[in-house]
C-alpha positions in Angstrom: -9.7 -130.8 37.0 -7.9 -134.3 37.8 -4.3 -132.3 37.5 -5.6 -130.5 40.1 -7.2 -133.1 42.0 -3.6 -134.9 42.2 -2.2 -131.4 43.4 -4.4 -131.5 46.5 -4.2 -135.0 47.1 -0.5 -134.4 47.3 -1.1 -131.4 49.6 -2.8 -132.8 52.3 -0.3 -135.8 52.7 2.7 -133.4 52.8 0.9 -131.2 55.7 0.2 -134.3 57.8 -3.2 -135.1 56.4 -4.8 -131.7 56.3 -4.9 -128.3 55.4 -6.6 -126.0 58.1 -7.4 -123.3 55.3 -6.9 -123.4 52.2 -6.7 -119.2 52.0 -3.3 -119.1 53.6 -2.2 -122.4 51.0 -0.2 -120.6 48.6 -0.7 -122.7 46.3 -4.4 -123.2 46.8 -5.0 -119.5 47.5 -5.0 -117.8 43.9 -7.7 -121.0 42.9 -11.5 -119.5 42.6 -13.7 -121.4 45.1 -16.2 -122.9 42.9 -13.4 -124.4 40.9 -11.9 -125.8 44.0 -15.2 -126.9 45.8 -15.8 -129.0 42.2 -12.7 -131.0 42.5 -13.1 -131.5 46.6 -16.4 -132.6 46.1 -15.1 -135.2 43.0 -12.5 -136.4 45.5 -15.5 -136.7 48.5 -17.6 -138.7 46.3 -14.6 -141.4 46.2 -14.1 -140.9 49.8 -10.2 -139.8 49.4 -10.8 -136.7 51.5 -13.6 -135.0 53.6 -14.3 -131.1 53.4 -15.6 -127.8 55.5 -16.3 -124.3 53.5 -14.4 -121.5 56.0 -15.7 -117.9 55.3 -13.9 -115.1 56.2 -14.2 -111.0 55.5 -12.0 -109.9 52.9 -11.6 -106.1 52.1 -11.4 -105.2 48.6 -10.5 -101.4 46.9 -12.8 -99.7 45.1 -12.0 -98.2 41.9 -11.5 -94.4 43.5 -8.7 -96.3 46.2 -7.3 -98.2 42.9 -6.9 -94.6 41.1 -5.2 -93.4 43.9 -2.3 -96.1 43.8 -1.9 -95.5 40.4 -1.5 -91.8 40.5 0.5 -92.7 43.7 -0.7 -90.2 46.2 -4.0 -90.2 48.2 -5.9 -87.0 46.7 -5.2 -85.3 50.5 -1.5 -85.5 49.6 -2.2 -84.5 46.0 -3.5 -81.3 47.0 -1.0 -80.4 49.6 1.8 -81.3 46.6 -0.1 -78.9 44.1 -0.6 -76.1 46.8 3.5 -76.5 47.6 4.6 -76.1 43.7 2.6 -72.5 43.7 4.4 -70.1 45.3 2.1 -67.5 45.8 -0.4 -69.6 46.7 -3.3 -71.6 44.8 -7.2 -70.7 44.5 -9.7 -73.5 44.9 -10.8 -73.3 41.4 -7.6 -73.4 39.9 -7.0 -76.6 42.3 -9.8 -77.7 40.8 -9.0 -77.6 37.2 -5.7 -79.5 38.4 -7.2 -82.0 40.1 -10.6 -82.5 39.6 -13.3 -84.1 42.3 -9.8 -85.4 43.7 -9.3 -82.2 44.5 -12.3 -81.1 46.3 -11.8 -84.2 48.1 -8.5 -83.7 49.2 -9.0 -79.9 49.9 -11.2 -80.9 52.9 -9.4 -84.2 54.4 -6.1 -81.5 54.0 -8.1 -78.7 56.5 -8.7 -82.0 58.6 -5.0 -82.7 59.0 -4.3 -79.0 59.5 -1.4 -79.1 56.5 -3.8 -76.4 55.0 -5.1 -73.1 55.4 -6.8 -70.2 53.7 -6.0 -66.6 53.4 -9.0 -65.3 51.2 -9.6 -67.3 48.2 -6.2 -69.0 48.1 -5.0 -72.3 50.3 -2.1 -71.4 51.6 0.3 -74.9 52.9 1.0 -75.3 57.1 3.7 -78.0 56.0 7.0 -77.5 54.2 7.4 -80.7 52.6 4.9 -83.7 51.4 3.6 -85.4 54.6 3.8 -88.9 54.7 0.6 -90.4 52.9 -0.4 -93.1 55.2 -3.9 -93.7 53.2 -1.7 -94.6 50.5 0.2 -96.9 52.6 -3.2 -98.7 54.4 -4.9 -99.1 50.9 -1.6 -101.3 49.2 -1.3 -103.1 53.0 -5.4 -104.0 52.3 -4.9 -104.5 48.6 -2.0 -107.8 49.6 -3.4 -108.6 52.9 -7.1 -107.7 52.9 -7.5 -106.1 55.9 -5.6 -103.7 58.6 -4.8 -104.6 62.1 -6.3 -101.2 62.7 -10.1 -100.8 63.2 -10.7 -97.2 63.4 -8.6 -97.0 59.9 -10.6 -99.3 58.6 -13.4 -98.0 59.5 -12.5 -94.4 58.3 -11.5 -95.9 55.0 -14.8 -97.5 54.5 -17.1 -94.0 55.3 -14.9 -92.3 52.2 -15.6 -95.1 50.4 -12.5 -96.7 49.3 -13.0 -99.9 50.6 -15.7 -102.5 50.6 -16.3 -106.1 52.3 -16.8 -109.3 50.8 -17.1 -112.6 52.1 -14.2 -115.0 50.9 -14.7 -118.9 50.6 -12.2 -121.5 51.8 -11.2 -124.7 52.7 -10.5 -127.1 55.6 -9.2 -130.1 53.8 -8.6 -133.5 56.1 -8.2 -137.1 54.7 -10.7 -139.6 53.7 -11.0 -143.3 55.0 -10.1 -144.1 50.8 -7.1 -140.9 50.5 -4.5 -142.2 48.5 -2.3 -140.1 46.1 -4.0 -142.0 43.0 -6.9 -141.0 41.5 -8.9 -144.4 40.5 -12.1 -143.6 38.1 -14.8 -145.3 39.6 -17.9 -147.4 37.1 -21.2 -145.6 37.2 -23.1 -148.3 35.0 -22.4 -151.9 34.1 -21.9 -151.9 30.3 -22.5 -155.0 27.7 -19.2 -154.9 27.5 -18.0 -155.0 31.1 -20.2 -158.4 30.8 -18.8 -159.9 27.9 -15.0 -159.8 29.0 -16.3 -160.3 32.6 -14.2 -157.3 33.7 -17.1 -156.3 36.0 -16.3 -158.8 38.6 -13.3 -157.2 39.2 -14.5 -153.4 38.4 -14.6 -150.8 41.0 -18.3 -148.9 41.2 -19.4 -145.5 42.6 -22.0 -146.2 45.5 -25.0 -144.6 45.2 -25.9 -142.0 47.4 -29.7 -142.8 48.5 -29.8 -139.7 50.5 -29.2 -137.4 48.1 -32.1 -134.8 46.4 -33.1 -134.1 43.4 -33.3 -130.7 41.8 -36.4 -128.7 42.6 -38.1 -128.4 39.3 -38.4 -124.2 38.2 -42.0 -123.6 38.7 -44.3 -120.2 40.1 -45.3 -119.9 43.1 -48.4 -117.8 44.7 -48.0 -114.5 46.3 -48.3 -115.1 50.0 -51.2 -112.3 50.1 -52.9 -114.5 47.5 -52.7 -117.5 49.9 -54.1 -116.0 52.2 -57.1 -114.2 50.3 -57.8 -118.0 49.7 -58.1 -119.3 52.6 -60.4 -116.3 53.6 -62.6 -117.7 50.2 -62.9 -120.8 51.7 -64.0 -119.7 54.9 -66.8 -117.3 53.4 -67.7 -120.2 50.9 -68.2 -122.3 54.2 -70.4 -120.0 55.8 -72.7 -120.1 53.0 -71.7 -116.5 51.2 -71.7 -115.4 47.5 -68.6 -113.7 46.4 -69.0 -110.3 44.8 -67.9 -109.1 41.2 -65.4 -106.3 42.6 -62.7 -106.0 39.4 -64.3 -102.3 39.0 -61.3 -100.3 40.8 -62.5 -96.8 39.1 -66.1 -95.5 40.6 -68.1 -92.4 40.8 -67.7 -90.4 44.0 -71.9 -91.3 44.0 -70.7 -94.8 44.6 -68.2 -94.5 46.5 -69.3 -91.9 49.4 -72.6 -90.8 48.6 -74.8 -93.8 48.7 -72.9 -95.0 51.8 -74.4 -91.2 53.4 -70.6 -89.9 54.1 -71.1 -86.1 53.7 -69.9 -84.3 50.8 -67.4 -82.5 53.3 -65.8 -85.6 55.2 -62.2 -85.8 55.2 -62.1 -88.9 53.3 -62.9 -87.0 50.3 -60.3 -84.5 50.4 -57.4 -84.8 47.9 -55.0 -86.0 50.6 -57.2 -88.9 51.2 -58.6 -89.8 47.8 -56.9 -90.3 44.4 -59.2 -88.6 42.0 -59.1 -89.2 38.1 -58.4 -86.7 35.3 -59.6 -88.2 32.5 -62.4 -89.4 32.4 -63.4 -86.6 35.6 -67.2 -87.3 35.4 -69.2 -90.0 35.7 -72.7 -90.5 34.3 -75.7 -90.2 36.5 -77.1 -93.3 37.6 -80.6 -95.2 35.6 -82.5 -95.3 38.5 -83.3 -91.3 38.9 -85.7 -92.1 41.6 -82.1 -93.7 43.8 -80.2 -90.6 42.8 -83.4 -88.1 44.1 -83.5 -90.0 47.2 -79.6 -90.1 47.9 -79.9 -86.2 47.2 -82.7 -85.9 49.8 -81.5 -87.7 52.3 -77.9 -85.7 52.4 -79.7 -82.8 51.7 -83.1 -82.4 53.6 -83.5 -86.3 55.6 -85.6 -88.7 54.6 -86.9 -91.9 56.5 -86.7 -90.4 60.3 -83.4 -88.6 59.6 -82.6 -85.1 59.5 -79.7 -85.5 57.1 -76.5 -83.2 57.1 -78.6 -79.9 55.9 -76.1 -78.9 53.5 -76.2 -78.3 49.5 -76.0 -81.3 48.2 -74.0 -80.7 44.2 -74.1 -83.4 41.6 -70.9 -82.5 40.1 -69.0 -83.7 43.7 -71.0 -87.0 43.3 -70.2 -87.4 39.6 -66.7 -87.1 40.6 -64.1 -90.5 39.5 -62.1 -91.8 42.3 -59.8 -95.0 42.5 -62.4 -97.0 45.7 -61.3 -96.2 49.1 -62.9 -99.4 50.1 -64.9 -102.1 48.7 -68.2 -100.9 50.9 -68.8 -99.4 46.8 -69.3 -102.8 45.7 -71.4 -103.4 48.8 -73.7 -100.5 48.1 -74.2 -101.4 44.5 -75.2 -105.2 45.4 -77.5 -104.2 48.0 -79.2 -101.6 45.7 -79.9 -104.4 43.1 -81.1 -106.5 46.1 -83.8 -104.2 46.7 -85.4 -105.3 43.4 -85.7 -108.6 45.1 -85.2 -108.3 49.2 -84.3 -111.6 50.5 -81.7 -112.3 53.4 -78.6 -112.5 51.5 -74.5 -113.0 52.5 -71.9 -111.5 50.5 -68.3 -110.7 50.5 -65.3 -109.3 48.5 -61.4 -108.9 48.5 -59.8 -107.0 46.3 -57.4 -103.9 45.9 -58.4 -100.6 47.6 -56.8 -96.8 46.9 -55.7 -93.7 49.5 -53.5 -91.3 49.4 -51.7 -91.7 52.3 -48.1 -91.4 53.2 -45.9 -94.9 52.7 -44.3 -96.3 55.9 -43.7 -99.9 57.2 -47.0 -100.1 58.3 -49.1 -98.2 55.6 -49.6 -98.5 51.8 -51.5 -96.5 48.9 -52.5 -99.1 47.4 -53.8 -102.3 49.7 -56.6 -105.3 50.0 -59.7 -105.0 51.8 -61.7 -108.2 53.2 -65.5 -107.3 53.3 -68.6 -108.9 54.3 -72.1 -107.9 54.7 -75.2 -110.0 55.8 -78.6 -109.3 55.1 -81.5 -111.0 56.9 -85.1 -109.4 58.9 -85.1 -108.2 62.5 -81.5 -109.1 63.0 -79.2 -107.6 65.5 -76.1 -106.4 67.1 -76.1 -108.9 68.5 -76.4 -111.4 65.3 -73.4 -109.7 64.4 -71.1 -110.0 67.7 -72.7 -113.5 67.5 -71.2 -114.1 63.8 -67.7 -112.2 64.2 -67.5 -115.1 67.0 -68.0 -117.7 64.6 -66.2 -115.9 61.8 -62.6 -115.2 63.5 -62.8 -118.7 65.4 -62.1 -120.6 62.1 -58.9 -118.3 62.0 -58.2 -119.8 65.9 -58.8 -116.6 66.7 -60.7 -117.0 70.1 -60.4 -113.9 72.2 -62.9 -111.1 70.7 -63.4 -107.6 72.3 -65.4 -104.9 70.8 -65.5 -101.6 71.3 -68.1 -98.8 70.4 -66.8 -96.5 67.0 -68.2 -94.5 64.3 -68.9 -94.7 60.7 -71.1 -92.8 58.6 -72.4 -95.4 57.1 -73.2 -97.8 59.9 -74.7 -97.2 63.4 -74.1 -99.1 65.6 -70.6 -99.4 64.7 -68.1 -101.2 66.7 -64.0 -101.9 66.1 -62.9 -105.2 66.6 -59.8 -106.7 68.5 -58.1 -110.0 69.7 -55.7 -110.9 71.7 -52.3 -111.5 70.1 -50.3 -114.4 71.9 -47.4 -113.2 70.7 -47.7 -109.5 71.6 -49.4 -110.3 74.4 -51.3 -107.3 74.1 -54.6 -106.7 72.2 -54.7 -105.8 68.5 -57.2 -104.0 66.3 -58.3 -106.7 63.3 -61.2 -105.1 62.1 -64.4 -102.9 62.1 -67.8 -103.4 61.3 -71.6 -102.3 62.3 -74.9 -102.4 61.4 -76.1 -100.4 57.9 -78.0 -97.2 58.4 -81.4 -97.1 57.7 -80.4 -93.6 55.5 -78.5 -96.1 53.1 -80.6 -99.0 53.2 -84.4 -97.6 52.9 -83.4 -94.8 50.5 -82.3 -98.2 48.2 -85.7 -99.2 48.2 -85.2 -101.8 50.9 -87.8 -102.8 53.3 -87.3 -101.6 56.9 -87.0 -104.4 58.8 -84.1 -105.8 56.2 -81.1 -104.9 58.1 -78.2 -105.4 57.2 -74.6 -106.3 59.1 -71.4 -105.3 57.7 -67.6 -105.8 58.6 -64.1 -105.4 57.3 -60.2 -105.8 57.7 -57.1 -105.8 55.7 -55.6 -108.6 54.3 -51.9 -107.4 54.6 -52.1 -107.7 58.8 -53.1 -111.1 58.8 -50.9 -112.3 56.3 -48.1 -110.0 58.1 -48.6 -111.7 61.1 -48.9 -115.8 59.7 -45.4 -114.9 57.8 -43.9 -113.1 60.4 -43.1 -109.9 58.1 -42.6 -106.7 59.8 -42.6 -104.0 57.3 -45.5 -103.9 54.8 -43.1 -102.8 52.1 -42.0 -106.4 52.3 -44.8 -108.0 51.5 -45.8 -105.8 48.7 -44.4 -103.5 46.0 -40.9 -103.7 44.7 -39.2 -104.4 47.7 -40.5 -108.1 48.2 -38.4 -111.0 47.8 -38.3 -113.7 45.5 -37.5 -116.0 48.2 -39.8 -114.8 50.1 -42.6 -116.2 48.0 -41.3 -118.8 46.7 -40.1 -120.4 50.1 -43.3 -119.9 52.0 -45.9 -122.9 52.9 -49.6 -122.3 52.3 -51.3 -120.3 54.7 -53.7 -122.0 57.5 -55.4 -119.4 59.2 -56.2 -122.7 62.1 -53.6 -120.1 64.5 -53.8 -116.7 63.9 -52.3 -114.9 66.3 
């Protein structure tokens, strides 16, 4: 390292106190980067000389272009020289078994450049003698220069795949307010014996560099989803809600659909909707018979001032395993156990939820759902606009609209959106409603227990505080390291 040192030392005096690149040095040139940014940076610690990296593109052959200047002819060429040699002409197989994928290769670039033609199965040559194999000539003019003055060559070069780019690391090199052509070791550290021959009085000593950092200590990092899934805790915690158990991702279609009152023939229960399981297929009925006779009633017949869907309501389609297509299942099983004991209650959950949709930048198979229901007497619609208010203005999320929907399961139901700063345009963050009296009474629940109910996803919001664009990004195999690792915690305070 020193050796070398001295040899750029005694570079930059010869060229008047700097070298504008140290790529087009000679004798710096052939020297890997990180070996020469080591010894620059020893020499800018002493102050001899100050530094600037210089990148520049670099094209590079691929192992196909390096074949081809050993063999010494671009396949094109290779072909028209085997289809020369045969008189009587040469058939693409047999060119084949000559040349091998060069061949098939060079066959069609050949057609391109018209030296070839075919008369039945055999390739009969345009040319009379070997063309002049300019490939051959632009790949050893990129192999010693790294690139071509022409752009179109380059560019033709790179769609067949013989070239590549990298990104090549020099040097500007200029003097330092200490440059001299000796190297003088500077002290780090007083030793006792410095002191006891004095010869630190007259010892030269590195300065410390106060500004510099020290190295970021190797540790994990949370998932930026999971940042934000705690900040929505700490909300719900705040508002005086109970968190529900909601690590079950496998339920019974029962669970799932049926005591929600979504028809045994909704969409959502179709295959291309809903992942069903093979093994185990069937679930067990459920302890409370008296439930599972209502739930069948009310789908088949009505029950509690409802009609029902007056259809033939089959067991085996509720016993059904499905991955949850929302939490609302966990919903339906707390407030079934409530009815044991009706109180006004507040309850959320966010966890994973399953459908078999199609992958694209905005849409997953597998994502999070953030739920919320609130039980309480003779409340309203209006409890519930009333509460969304409170609920999205501790996300700074001030502008609410709502807007009339439907659900099976809840009635009135309305779809919630906000207005998006950025956007400038309003955006859908949710939907919620008010429980049907079909789910809710046929639970045991009294009447005037209503019960309020909302959701939204956790990917948009966390999409929109990190500024990711396509879902994929954020989660699956796609997602960066980085990413993660480089983000802040989440503070809903600003939204949108």
């Amino acid at each position: 390292m020193s050796d070398l040192s001295s040899r750029i030392l005694k570079l930059v005096d010869s060229n008047n106190g700097v070298i504008q690149n140290t790529l087009k040095s000679p004798e710096l040139s052939g020297i890997d980067s990180n070996t020469l940014h080591s010894a620059l940076s020893s020499l800018w610690s002493k102050q001899m000389v100050n530094f600037s990296k210089l990148e520049q593109d670099h094209w590079v052959l691929t192992k196909e272009a390096e074949q081809y200047i050993e063999s010494g002819a671009s396949p094109e060429v290779q072909v028209v020289d085997q289809v020369l040699k045969a008189l009587e002409g040469l058939t693409i197989s047999q060119l084949k078994e000559k040349l091998g994928p060069a061949g098939i290769v060079g066959q069609g670039k050949a057609f391109k450049n018209k030296w070839l033609s075919k008369d039945g199965d055999k390739l009969i040559a345009q040319v009379k003698e070997l063309p002049t194999d300019t490939v051959l000539e632009e790949l050893k003019t990129i192999k010693e220069k790294g690139t071509l003055d022409d752009a179109k060559e380059l560019t033709e070069l790179k769609k067949r795949k013989l070239i590549s780019l990298v990104k090549v690391i020099g040097y500007k090199i200029e003097k330092g307010p200490k440059f001299a052509l000796e190297i003088i070791n500077l002290e780090t550290d007083i030793t006792s014996d410095m002191i006891l021959n004095q010869s630190w009085k007259t010892a030269q000593f590195k300065p410390y560099n106060f500004n510099s950092e020290g190295v970021f200590p190797q540790s994990g990092a949370l998932h930026p989803l999971n940042k934000v899934k705690e900040e929505f805790r700490q909300i719900f915690f705040s508002m005086g809600f109970t968190e529900m158990p909601s690590n079950q991702y496998v339920e019974s279609g029962f669970w799932n659909f049926d005591t929600l009152f979504v028809p045994q023939q909704h969409p959502a229960r179709d295959l291309q909707d809903t992942f069903y399981l093979k093994d185990p297929a069937r679930a067990k009925e459920p302890e409370d018979k008296e439930y599972w006779k209502n739930v069948k009633q009310v789908h088949q017949e009505g029950k509690y001032g409802s009609i029902g869907y007056r259809y033939p309501w089959s067991a085996d389609e509720s016993l059904r395993m499905v991955l949850r297509t929302h939490t609302t299942a966990i919903s339906s099983s707390m407030l079934h156990k409530l009815a044991e004991n009706p109180r006004p209650t507040r309850l959320f959950s966010i966890d994973r939820v399953f459908r078999n949709e199609a992958v694209d930048a905005t849409h997953l198979a597998e994502f999070h759902q953030v739920e919320g229901v609130i039980a309480g007497y003779d409340i309203t619609l209006g409890d519930l606009i009333g509460f969304m208010d409170d609920f999205f203005g501790k996300m700074g999320v001030d502008q609410l609209r709502f807007k009339a929907a439907y659900n099976p399961y809840t009635e009135p139901s309305l779809e919630i959106f906000a207005y998006h700063q950025g956007l400038k345009k309003w955006v859908e963050i949710g939907n919620s409603g008010m429980f049907r009296p079909e789910m809710l009474e046929t639970m045991g629940l009294p009447p005037n227990l209503r019960v309020l109910g909302w959701g939204l996803s956790l990917e948009r919001p966390t999409m929109i505080k990190y500024g990711v664009s396509n879902i994929r990004e954020l989660l699956g195999h796609k997602v960066s390291l980085d990413f993660i690792e480089s983000n802040p915690a989440a503070r809903l305070d600003e939204l949108l």
